[in-house]
TORVEX-934293 format. One record per residue: residue number from 1; residue in one letter; z, y, x of N, C-alpha, C in turn. Coordinates in steps of 0.2 Angstrom, whole numbers. Each point is the difference from the previous one (the first is absolute). Layout:
% TORVEX-934293
(rec NUM, 'a', (Z, Y, X), (Z, Y, X), (Z, Y, X)),
...
***
This chain:
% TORVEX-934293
(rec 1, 'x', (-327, -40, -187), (-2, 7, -2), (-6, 2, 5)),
(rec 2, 'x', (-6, 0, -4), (-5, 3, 6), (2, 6, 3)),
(rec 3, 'x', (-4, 1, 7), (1, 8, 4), (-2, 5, -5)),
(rec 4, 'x', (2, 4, -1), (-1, 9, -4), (-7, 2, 3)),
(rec 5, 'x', (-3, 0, -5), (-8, 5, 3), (1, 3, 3)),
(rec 6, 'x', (-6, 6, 2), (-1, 8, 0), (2, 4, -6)),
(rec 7, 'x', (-3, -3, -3), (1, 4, -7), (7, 1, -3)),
(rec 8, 'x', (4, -6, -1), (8, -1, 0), (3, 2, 3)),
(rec 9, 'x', (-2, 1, 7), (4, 4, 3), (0, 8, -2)),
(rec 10, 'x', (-6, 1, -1), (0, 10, 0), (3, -2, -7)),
(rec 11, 'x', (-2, -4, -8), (2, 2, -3), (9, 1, -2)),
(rec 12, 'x', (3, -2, 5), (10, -1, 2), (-1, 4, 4)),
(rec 13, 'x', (-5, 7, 3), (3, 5, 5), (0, -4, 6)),
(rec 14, 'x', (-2, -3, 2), (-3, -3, 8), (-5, -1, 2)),
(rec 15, 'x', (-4, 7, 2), (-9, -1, 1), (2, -1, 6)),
(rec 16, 'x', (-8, -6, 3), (0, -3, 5), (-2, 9, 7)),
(rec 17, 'x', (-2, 1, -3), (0, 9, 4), (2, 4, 0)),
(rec 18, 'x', (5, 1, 3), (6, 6, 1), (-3, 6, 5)),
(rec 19, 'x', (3, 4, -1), (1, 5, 3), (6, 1, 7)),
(rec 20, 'x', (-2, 4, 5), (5, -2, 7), (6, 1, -5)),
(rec 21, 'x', (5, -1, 4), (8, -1, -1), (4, -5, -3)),
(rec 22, 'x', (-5, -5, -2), (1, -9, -3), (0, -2, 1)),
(rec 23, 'x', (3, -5, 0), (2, -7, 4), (-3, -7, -7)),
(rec 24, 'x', (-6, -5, 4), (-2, -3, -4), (4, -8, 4)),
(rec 25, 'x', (0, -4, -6), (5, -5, -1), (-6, -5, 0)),
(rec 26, 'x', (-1, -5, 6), (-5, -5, -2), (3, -9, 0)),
(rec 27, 'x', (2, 2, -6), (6, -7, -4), (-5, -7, 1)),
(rec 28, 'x', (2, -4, -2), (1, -7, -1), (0, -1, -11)),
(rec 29, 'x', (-7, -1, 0), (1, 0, -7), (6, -2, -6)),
(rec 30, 'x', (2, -5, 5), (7, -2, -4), (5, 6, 1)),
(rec 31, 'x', (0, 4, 2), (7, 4, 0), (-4, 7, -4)),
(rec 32, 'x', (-4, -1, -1), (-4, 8, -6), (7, 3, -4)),
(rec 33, 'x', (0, -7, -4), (4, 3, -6), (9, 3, 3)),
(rec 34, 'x', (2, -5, 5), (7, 3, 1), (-1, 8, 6)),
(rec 35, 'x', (-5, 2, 1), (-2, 6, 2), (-1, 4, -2)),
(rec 36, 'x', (-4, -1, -6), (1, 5, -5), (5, 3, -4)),
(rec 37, 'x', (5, -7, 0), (4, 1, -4), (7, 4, 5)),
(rec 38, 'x', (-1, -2, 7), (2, 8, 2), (-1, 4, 2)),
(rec 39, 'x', (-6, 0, -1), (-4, 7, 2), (3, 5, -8)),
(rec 40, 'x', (-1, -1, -6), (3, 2, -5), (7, 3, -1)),
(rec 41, 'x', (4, -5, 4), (5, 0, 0), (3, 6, 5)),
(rec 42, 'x', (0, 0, 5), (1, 3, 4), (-4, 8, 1)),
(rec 43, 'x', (-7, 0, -4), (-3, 6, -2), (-3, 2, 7)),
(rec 44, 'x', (-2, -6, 4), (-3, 1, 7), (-8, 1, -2)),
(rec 45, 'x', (-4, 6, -4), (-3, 0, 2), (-6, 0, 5)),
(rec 46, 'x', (2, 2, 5), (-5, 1, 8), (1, -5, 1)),
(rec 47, 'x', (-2, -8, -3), (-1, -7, 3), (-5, -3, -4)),
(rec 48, 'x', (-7, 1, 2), (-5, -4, -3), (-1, -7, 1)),
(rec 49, 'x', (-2, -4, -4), (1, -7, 0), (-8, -2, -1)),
(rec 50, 'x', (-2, -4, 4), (-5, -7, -1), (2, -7, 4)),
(rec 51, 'x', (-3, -3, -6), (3, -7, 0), (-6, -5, 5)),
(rec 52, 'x', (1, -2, 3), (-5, -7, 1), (4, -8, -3)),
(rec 53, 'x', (-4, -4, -4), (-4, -8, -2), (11, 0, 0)),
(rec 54, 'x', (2, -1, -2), (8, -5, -1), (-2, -7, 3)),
(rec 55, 'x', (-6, -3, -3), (-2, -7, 3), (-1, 0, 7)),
(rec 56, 'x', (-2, 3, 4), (1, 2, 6), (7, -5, 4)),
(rec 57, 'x', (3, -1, -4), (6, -4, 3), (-1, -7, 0)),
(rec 58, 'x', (-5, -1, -3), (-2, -9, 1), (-6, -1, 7)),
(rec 59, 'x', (-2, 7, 2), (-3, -2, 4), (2, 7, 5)),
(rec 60, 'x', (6, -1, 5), (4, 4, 5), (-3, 3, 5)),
(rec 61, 'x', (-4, -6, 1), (-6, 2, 5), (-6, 6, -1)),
(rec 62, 'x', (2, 3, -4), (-5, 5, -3), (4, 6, 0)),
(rec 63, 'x', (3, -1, -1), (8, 6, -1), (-5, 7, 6)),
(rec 64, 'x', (1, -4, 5), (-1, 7, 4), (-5, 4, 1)),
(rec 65, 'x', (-6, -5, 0), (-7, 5, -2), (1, 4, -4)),
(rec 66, 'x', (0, -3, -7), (1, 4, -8), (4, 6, 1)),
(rec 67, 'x', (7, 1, 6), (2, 7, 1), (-4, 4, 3)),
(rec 68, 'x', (0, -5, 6), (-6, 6, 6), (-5, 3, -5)),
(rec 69, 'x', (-4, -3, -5), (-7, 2, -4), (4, 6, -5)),
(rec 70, 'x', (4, -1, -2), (6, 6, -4), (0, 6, 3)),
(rec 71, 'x', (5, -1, 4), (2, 5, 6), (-6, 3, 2)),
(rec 72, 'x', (-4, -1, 2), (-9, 3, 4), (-1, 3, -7)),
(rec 73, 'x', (0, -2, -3), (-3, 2, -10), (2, 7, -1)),
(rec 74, 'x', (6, -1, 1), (3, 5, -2), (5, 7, 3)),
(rec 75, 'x', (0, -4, 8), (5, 5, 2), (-1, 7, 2)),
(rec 76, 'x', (-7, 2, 1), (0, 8, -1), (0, 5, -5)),
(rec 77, 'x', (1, -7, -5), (1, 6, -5), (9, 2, -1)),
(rec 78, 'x', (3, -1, 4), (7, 0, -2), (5, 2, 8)),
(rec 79, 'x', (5, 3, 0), (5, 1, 4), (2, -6, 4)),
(rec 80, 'x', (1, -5, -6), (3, -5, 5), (-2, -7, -4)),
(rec 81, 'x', (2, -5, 1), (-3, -6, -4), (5, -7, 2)),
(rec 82, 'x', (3, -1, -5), (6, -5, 2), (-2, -9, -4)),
(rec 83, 'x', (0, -4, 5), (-1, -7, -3), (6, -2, -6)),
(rec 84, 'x', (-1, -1, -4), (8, -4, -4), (-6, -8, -1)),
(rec 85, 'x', (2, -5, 8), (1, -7, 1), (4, 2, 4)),
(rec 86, 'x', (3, -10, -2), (6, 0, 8), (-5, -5, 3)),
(rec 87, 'x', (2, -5, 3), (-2, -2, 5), (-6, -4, -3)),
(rec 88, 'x', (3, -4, -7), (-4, -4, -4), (-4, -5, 4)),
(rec 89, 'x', (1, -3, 5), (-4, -6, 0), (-3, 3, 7)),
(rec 90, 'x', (-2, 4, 1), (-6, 2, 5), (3, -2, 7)),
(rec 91, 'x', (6, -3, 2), (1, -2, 8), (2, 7, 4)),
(rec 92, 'x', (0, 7, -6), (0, 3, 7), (-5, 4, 1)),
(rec 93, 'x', (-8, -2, -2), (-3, 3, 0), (-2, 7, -4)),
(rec 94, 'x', (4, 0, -6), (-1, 8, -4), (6, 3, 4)),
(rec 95, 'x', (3, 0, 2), (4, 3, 4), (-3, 6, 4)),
(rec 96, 'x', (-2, -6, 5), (-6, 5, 9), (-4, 1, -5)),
(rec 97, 'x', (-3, -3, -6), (-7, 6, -3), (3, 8, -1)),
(rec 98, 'x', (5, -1, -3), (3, 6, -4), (2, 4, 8)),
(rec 99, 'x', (2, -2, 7), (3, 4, 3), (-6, 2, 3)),
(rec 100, 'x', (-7, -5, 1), (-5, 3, 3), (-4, 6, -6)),
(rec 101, 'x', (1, 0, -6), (0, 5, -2), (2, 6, -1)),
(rec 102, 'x', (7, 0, 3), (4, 5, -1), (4, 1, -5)),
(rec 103, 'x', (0, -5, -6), (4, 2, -7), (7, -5, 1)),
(rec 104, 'x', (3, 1, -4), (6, -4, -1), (0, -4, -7)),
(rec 105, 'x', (4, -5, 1), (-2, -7, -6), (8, -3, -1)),
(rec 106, 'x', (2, -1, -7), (8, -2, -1), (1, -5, 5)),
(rec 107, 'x', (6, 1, 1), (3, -6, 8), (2, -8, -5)),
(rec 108, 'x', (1, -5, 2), (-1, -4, -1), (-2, -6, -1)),
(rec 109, 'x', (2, -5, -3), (-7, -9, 2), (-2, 1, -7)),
(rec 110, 'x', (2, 3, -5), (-4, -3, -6), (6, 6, -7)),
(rec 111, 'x', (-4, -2, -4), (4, 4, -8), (6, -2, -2)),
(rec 112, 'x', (1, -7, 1), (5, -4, -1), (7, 6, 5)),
(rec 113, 'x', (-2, -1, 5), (5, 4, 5), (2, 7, -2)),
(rec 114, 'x', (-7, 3, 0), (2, 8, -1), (6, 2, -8)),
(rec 115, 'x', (-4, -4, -5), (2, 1, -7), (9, -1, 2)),
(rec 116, 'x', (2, -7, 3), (6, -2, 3), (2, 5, 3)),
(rec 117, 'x', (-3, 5, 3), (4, 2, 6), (-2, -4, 8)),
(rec 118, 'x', (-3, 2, 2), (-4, -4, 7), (7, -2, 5)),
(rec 119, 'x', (5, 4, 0), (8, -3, 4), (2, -5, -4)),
(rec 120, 'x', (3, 0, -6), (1, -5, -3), (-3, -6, -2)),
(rec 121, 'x', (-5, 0, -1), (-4, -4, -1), (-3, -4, 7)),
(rec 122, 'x', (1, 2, 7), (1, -3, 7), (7, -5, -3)),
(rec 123, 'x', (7, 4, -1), (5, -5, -2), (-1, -7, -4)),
(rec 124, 'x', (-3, 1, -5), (-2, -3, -5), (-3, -5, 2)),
(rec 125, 'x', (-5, -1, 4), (-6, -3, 2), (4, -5, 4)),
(rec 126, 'x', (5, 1, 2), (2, -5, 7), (6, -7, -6)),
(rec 127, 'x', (-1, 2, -7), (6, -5, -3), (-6, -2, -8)),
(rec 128, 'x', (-5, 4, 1), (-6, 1, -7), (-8, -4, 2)),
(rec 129, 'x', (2, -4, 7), (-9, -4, 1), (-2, -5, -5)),
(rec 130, 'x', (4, -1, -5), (-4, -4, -8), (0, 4, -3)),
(rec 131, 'x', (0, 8, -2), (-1, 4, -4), (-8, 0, -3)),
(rec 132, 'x', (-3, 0, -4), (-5, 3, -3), (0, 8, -2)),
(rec 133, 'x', (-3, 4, 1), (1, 8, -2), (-5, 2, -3)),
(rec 134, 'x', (3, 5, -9), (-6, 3, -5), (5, 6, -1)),
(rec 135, 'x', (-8, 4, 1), (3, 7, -1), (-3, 1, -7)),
(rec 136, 'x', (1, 6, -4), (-1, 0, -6), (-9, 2, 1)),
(rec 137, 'x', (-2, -1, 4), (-9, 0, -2), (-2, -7, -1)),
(rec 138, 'x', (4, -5, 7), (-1, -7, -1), (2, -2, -5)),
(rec 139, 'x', (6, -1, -4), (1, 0, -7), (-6, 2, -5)),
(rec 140, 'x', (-2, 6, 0), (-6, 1, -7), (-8, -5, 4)),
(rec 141, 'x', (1, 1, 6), (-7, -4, 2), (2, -7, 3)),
(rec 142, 'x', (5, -5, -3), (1, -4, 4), (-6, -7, -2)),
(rec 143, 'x', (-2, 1, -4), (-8, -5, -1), (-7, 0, 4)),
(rec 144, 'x', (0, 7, 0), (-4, 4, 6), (1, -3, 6)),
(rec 145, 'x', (6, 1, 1), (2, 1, 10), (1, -7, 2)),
(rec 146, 'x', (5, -3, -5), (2, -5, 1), (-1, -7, -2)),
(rec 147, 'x', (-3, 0, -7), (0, -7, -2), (-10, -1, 1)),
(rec 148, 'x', (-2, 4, -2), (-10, 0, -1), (1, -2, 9)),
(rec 149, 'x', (1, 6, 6), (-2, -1, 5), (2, -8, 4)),
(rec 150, 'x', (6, -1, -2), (3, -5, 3), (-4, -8, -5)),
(rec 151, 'x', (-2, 0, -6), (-3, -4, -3), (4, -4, -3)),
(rec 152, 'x', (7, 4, -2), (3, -4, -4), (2, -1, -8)),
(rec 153, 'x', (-5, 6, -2), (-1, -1, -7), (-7, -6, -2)),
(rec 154, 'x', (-2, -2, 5), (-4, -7, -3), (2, -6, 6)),
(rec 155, 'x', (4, 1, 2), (3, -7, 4), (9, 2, 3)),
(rec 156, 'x', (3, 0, -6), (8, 0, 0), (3, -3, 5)),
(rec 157, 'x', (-2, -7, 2), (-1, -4, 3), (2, 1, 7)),
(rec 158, 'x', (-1, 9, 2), (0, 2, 9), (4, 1, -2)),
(rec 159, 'x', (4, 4, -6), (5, 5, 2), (6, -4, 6)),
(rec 160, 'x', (1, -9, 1), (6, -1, 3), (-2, 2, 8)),
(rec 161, 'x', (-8, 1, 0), (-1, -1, 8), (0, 7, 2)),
(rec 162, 'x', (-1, 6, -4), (2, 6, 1), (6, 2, -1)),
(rec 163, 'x', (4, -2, -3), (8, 3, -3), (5, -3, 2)),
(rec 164, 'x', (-4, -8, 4), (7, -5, -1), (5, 2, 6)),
(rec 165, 'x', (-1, 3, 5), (7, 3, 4), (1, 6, -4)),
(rec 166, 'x', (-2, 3, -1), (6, 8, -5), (4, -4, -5)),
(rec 167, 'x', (4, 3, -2), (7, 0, -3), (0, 5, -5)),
(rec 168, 'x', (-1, 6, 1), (2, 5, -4), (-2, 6, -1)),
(rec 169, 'x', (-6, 3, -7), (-3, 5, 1), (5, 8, 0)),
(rec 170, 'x', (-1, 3, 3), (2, 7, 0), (-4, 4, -3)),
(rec 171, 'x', (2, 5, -6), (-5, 3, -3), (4, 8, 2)),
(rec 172, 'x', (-6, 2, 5), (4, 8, 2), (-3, 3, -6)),
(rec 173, 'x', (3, 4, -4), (-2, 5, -7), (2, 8, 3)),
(rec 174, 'x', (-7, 0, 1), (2, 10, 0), (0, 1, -6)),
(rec 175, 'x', (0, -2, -7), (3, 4, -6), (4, -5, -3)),
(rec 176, 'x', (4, 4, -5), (4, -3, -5), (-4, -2, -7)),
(rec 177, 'x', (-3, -6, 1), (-5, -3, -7), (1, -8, 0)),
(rec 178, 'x', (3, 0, -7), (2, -5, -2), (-5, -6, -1)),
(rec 179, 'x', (-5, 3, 0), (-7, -4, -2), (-3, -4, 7)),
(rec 180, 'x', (1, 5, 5), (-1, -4, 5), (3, -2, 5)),
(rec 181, 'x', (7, -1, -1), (5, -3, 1), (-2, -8, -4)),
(rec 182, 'x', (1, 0, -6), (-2, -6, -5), (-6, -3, 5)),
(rec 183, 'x', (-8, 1, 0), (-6, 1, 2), (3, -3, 5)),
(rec 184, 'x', (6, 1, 7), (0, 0, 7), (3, -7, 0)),
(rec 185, 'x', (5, -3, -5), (4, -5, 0), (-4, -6, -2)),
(rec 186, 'x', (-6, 2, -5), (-4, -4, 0), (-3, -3, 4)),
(rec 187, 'x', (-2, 7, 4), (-4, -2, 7), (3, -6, 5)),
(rec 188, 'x', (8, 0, 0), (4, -3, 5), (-1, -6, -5)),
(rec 189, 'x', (2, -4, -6), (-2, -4, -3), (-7, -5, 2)),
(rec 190, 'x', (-5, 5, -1), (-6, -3, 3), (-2, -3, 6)),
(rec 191, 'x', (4, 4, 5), (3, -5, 6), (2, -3, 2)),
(rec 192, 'x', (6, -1, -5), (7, -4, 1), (6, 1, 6)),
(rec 193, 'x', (-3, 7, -4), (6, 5, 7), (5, 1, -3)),
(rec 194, 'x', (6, 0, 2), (6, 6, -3), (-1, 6, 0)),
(rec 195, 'x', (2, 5, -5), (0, 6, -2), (5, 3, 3)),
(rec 196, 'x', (-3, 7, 4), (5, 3, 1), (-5, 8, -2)),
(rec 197, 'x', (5, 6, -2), (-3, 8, -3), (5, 2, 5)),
(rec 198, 'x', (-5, 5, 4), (4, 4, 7), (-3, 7, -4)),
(rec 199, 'x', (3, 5, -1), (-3, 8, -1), (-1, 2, 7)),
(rec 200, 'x', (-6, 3, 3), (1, 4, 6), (-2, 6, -2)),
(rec 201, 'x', (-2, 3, -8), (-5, 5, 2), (-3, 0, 3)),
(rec 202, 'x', (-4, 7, 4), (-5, 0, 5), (0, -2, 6)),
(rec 203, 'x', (7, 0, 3), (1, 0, 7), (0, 6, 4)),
(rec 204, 'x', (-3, -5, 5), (-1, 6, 6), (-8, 4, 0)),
(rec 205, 'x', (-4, -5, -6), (-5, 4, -2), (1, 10, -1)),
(rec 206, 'x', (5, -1, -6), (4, 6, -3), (-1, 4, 5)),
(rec 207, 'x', (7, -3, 4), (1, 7, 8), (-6, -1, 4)),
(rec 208, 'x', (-5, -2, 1), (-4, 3, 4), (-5, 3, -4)),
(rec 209, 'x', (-4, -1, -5), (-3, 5, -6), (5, 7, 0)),
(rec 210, 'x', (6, 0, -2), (4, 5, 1), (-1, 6, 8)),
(rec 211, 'x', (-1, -4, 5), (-1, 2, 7), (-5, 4, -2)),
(rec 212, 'x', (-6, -3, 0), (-6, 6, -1), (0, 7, -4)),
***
């Protein structure tokens, strides 16, 4: 899914320009749509959304400029300005950026964790190090993210040197869709992973959206 315009956004009621007493959401282009889908849900209003690049994840090391250029962009126009990244790759370093900024950014190592539940998903981790994790964005973009970047839609061939210690894909679904349930099983087929369908919902996404 590409990042949501300017245009996209005002056209769904999230102009990148607010007026004081709103709090602007600067997401990770993969999580747009389960954000909206609770902002909706939830009828939280007072949380404006822009998105940066979702591909931003194949190169981690960029992660944190691309906020700090965010945050500087944007935050006088608004009350408050919260990161939705976890830790995503950066070592660490969007962390001290966000605090030398003064905002705050979901707690975390990554989507996999939050979606799970960041405590549980600690548990998990310590009997789950062959797991492979798709959330339902990886699911609809898993050609994108996974097989074009890794190159194994024109040489099948890597998948054993990429995959061959995992055992078993996890497919965390914040919705109930049968299509991409189906779509995700495949996915694990193409790896020659075992299938497992975990529902988390949002997670701890949800409660901390809910916080603001």
């Amino acid at each position: 899914m590409k990042p949501l315009s300017d245009q996209q956004l005002t056209e769904q009621g999230l102009p990148l320009k607010a007026a004081k007493g709103r709090i602007l959401l600067i997401a990770c282009g993969a999580l747009a749509r389960e954000i909206l889908d609770l902002r909706a849900a939830n009828g939280w209003t007072h949380l404006d959304l822009t998105c940066l690049p979702a591909n931003l994840h194949l190169y981690p090391e960029k992660i944190t400029n691309a906020v700090r250029a965010a945050v500087a962009k944007h935050r006088d126009q608004y009350d408050d300005v919260f990161v939705v990244y976890a830790d995503c790759g950066t070592g660490g370093l969007l962390e001290a950026a966000c605090e030398d900024m003064g905002v705050q950014m979901v707690a975390g190592p990554h989507c996999y964790s939050f979606f799970e539940g960041n405590d549980r998903f600690a548990k998990l981790t310590e009997t789950e190090i062959t797991t492979f994790y798709l959330t339902d964005f990886l699911v609809r973009q898993f050609d994108a993210f996974i097989m074009k970047p890794m190159g194994l839609d024109r040489h099948p061939e890597l998948r054993d040197m990429y995959f061959g210690n995992y055992e078993k894909l996890v497919y965390q679904a914040q919705t109930d869709d049968p299509a991409l349930t189906a779509k995700a099983e495949e996915c694990a087929k193409t790896l020659g992973l075992a299938f497992e369908r975990r529902f988390t919902g949002y997670g701890d996404l949800e409660q901390t959206l809910k916080a603001l």
